[in-house]
C-alpha positions in Angstrom: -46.4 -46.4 -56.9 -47.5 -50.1 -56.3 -49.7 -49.4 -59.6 -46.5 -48.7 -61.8 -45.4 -52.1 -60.8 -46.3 -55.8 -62.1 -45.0 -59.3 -61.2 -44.5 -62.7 -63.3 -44.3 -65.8 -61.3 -40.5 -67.2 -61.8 -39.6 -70.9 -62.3 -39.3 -71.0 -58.3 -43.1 -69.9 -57.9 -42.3 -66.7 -56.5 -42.5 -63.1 -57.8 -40.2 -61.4 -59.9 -41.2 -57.6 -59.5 -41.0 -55.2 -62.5 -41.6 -51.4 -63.1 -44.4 -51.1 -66.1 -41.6 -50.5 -68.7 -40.6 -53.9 -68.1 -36.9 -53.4 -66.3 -36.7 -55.4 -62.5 -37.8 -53.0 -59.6 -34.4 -52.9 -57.2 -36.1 -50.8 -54.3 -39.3 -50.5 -53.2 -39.5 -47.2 -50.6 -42.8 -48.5 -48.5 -42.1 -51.9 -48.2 -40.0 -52.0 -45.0 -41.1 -55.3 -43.6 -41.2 -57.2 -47.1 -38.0 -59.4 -47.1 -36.8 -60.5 -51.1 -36.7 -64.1 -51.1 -33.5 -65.1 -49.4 -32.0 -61.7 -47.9 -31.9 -60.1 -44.7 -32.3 -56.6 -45.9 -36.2 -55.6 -46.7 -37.2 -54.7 -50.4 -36.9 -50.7 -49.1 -33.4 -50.8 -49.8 -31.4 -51.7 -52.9 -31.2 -55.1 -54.2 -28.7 -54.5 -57.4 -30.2 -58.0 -59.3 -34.0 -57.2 -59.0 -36.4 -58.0 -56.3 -38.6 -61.3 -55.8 -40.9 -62.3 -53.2 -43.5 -64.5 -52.5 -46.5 -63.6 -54.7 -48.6 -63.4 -50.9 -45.9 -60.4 -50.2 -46.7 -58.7 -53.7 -50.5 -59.4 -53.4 -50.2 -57.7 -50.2 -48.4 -54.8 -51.8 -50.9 -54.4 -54.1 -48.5 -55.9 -57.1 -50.5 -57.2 -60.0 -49.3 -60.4 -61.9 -48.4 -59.7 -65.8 
């Protein structure tokens, strides 16, 4: 699933996560101990505005910059 995935590095330096056709991932299932930038809920649950993390967390996800 990582593979249908891509990020682009946001005016903060961190990752903005989005699926291939180019809308912001809001879950990703197997990440439970990868924390979004600035929340206390990991990326496996639902995070309504899109998901960004450090680009080390989406490296380590497998997540491929744009």
């Amino acid at each position: 699933m990582m593979n249908e995935m891509f990020y682009r590095i946001n005016n903060d330096g961190n990752a903005d996560i989005y699926h291939n056709c180019g809308e912001m991932v809001t879950i990703i299932d197997d990440a439970t101990t990868v924390y979004p930038i600035d929340s206390n809920l990991s990326c496996a649950y639902e995070h309504c505005d899109g998901i960004t993390i450090s680009i080390d967390d989406a490296k380590s996800l497998c997540i491929e910059a744009e």
